[in-house]
N, C-alpha and C positions, 0 to 999 in steps of 0.2 A: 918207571914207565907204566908198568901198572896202575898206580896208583893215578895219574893225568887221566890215563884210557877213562876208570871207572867216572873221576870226575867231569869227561868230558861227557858222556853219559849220562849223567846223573842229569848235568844243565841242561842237556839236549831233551829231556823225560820231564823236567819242571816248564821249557818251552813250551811243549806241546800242551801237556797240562795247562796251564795257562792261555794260551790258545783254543784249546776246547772249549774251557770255561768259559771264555771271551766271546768264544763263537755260538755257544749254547743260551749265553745271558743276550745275543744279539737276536738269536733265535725266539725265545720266550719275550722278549719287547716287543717283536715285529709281530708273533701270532698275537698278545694281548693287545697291542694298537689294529688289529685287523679285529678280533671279537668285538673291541670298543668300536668301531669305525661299523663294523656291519651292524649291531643294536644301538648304537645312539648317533656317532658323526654323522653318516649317512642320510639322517632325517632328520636335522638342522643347516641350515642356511644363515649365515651371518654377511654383515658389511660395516664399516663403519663411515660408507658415505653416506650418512643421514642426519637430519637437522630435523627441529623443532618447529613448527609452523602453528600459525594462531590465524584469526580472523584480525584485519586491523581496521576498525570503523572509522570511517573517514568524517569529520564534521565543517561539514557545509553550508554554508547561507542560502535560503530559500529567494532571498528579495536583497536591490541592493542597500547599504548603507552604510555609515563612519563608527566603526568601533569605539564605542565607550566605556568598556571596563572587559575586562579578562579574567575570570575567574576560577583559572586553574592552570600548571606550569607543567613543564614537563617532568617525568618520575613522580609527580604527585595522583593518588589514587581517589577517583571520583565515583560517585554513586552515581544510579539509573537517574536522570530527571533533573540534577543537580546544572545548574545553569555556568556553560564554560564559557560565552560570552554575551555580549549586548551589543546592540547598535543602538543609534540613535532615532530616540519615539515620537521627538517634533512632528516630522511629516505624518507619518502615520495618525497619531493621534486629532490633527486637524481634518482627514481624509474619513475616520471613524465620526468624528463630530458632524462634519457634510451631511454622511450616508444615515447616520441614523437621525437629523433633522429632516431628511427625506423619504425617509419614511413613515416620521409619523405625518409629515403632509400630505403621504402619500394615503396612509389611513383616512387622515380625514377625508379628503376629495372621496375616498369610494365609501365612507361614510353617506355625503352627501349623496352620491349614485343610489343609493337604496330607497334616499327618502325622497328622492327626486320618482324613482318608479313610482312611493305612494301617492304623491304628489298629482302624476299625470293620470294616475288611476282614478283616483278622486277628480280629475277633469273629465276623463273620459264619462263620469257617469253622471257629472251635470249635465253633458254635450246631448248624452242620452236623453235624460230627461227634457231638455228644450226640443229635439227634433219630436219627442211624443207629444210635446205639446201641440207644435209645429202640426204635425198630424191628426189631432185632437181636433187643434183649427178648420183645419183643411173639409175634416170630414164633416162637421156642422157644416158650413159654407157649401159643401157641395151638394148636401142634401136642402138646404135652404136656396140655393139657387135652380134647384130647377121649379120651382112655386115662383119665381122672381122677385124673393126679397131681397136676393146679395144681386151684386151688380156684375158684372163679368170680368171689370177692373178688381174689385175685392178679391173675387176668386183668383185673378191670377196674383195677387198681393200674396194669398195662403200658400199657392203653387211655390212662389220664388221664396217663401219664409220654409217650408219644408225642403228646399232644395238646398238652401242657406244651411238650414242646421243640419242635414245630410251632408254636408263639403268640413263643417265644424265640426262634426265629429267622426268624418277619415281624419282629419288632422290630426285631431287629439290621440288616435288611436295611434297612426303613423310615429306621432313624440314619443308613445308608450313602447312600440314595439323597438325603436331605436334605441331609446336608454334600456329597454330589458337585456336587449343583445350584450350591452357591457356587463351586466349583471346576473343573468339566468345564470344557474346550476350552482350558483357559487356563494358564497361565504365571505365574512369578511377577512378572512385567515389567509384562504386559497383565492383569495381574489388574484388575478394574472397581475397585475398593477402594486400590487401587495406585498404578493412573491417574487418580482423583480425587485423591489427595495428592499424586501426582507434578504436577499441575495448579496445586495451590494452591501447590509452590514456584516451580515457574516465575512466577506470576503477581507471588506477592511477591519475588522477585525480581526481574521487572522492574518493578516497583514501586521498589525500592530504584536499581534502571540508572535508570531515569526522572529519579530526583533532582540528578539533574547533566544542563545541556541543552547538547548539541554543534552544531557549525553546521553545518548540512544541505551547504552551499557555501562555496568559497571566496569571501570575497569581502569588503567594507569594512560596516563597521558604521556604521548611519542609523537615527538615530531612537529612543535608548536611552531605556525608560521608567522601568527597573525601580534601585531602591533598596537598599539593604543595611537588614535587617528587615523588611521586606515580606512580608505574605500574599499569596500569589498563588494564584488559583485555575485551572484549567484553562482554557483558552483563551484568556486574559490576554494582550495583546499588550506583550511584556517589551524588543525591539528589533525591528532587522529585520539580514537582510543583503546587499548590494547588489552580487551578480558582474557589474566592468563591461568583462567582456570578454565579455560576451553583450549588447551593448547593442543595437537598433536603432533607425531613428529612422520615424516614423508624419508621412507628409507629406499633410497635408488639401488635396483638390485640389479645385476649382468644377467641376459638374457637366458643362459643355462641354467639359472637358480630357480626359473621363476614355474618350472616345468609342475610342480607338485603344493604350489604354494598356491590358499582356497581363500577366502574371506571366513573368520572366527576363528582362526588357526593362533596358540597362545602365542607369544613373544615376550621376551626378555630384552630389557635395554638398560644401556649404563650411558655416566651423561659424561664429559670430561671433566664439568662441572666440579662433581662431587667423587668421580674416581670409582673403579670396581666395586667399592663396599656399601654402594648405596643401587640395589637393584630393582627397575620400575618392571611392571607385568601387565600385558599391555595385551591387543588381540587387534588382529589384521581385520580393517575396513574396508578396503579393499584396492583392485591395483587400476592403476592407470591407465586412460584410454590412448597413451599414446608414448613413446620415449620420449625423453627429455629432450632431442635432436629434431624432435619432428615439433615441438611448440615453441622452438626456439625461438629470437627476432630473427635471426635469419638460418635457417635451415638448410643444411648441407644438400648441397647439389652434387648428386654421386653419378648422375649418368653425363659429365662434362669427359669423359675418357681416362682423368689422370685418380681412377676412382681406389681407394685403399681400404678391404674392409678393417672396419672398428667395434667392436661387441660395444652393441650397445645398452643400456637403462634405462631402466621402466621406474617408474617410481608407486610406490607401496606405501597405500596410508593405514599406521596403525592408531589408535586411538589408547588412551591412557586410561590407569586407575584412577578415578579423582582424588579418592584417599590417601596416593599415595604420592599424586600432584599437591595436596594442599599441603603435605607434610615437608616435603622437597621442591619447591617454587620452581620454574623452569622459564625461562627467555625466549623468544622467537629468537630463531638463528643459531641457537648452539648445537654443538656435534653430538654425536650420541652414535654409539655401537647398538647394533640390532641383531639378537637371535631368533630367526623363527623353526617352532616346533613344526616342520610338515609331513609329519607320522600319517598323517589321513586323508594326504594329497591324491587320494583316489576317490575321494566321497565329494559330492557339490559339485557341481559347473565351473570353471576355472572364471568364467564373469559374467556372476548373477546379476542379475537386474535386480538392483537395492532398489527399495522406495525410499522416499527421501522425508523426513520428518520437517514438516512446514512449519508446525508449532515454536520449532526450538531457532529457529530464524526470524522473528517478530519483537515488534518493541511496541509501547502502548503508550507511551511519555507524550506524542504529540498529541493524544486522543483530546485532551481537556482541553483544546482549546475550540473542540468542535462543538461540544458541549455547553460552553461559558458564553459563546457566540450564538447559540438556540436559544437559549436563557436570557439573552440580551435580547434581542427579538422578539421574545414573548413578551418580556417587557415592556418594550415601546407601543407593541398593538394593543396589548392589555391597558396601558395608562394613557389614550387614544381614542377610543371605542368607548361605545354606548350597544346597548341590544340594539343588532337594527330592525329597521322596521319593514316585518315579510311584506314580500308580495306576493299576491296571487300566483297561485301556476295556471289560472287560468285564463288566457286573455280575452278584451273584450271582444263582442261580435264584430265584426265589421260592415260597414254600411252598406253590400251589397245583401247580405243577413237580413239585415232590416228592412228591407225593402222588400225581400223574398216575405219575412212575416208579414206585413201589410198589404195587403192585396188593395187597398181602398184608395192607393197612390195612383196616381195619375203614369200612363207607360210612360210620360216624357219622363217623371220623377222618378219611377224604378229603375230608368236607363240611366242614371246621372252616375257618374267617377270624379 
């Protein structure tokens, strides 16, 4: 009986034992998960609702016209400039031929404008020359008429020959000032007449550049629509192209996380991709101007009465190592777990006004064809042209001038228009 007693004992002293130990190992987990939780959990924020986002350039026909060759498929990786399709150059090319036949006849005509002002100028100064004679006339005759050797018929013979070439050269002058108006200030370059055709070849011209469509970016072809025979009209989405080495990934966080989370804050992410053992390091760009709920297509209408709230998401964009992007390629659309460090969610403005870097949004590929079309242009007026021939800047007198110089004119004469 004894000996039960002791044994009963003894198990009863190894429970407890065990129990202590149980309860003291439950103890030391919970304060080490608490030291842990107050110096590091506490000041990270994870989710793994977040995906991978890229820019997806969309390629587009400027003008419309029937596709003729295709030059790159989808999954296939194109360079900046590299030509993904063509249309058909017929029309264009006959529409370029028109415009720059029309312009160099448009040279020439204002060619002839220049030499037409020398032209009338040189009339104007015969015109001159016959009314001083006219007036040469006049004044013998009237100094010879009052002695009575000219007759009073002769003299008014002189009278109506200076009034004659008086009317002949307003005219001439009037021709001169008419064709200046087309001509004054101007050049044969900036001629208005010049630069209106020099317009239309540029125009058809890049019309004719247009017909072949280059890729804005480098990057992988997604999403190819377009067909060989195809009308395509202007803004027609024909492919796209997907540079993924600009990817970032948009991590939607629940509105309690978001209380301490800054822009430049590090982050850690893993992809499903490549699984825990491949980790990206990455830094918060910054957060969203609005939940997911609020840009939706159609956005929940909560004051209809049957209203439930739902914590909602903001979406968070962090931006990638490139280094660490080129090494491990990454998709538009894949998942990915996001840790953010926000240890110094006290410092910064919770939403700075970034500036936005314009440079790194631009492409230059379409530029040469602004270029190649200047170059054409100078061409045709340069293989067109002669030096023209200046004219004066100063015009001639006019006939009421001349009349004011001559005193020796008769008042009917000085009055004459």
């Amino acid at each position: 009986m004894t000996t039960q007693n002791e044994k009963a004992r003894s198990m009863s002293s190894k429970r407890w034992r065990l129990l202590g130990g149980l309860l003291a190992g439950v103890l030391v987990i919970g304060l080490g998960y608490t030291l842990y939780w107050a110096q590091v959990l506490r000041y990270h924020q994870q989710t793994d609702d977040a995906y991978v986002g890229g820019n997806v350039v969309q390629i587009t026909p400027q003008i419309s016209g029937t596709v003729v060759a295709i030059g790159a498929d989808d999954t296939q990786f194109v360079k900046a400039g590299q030509a993904l399709v063509r249309l058909d150059q017929s029309d264009a090319k006959v529409a370029l031929d028109q415009a720059e036949a029309q312009l160099a006849r448009t040279v020439r005509d204002v060619r002839n404008l220049f030499a037409t002002s020398a032209q009338l100028e040189a009339a104007v100064q015969v015109r001159q020359t016959d009314l001083n004679a006219a007036q040469s006339d006049f004044a013998r005759r009237q100094r010879l008429g009052a002695s009575g050797a000219v007759s009073g018929e002769e003299l008014q013979h002189a009278v109506d020959a200076v009034k004659a070439a008086q009317s002949s050269l307003l005219a001439a002058q009037q021709q001169l000032a008419a064709n200046r108006a087309r001509v004054d200030n101007t050049t044969l370059e900036n001629h208005p007449q010049v630069r209106d055709a020099a317009a239309a070849v540029r125009n058809a011209y890049l019309t004719l550049a247009r017909t072949e469509l280059p890729a804005p970016v480098a990057g992988f072809i997604a999403r190819r629509n377009v067909q060989l025979g195809q009308r395509v009209a202007p803004g027609a989405e024909l492919m796209a192209v997907v540079p993924l080495d600009e990817v970032w990934v948009d991590a939607n966080f629940k509105e309690p996380q978001l209380a301490h989370m800054r822009a430049g804050q590090p982050v850690k992410l893993t992809a499903d991709l490549y699984g825990n053992h491949i980790v990206y390091h990455g830094t918060v760009a910054g957060l969203g101007a609005g939940t997911g709920a609020a840009f939706s297509l159609l956005p929940a209408q909560n004051a209809t009465g049957n209203w439930i709230k739902i914590v909602q998401r903001v979406p968070v964009r962090v931006v990638l190592d490139p280094r660490e992007l080129a090494a491990h390629p990454l998709q538009i659309g894949l998942s990915m777990k996001v840790d953010v460090d926000v240890r110094n969610g006290a410092d910064g403005a919770r939403l700075p006004q970034l500036a936005s870097n314009a440079a790194a949004w631009s492409t230059d590929v379409f530029d040469a064809g602004n270029a190649l079309a200047d170059a054409r242009v100078h061409a045709i007026i340069g293989a067109n042209q002669t030096t023209p021939v200046p004219v004066a800047a100063k015009p001639a007198a006019s006939a009421a001038a001349l009349l004011a110089d001559n005193p020796q004119l008769p008042a009917t004469g000085r009055h004459l228009r």
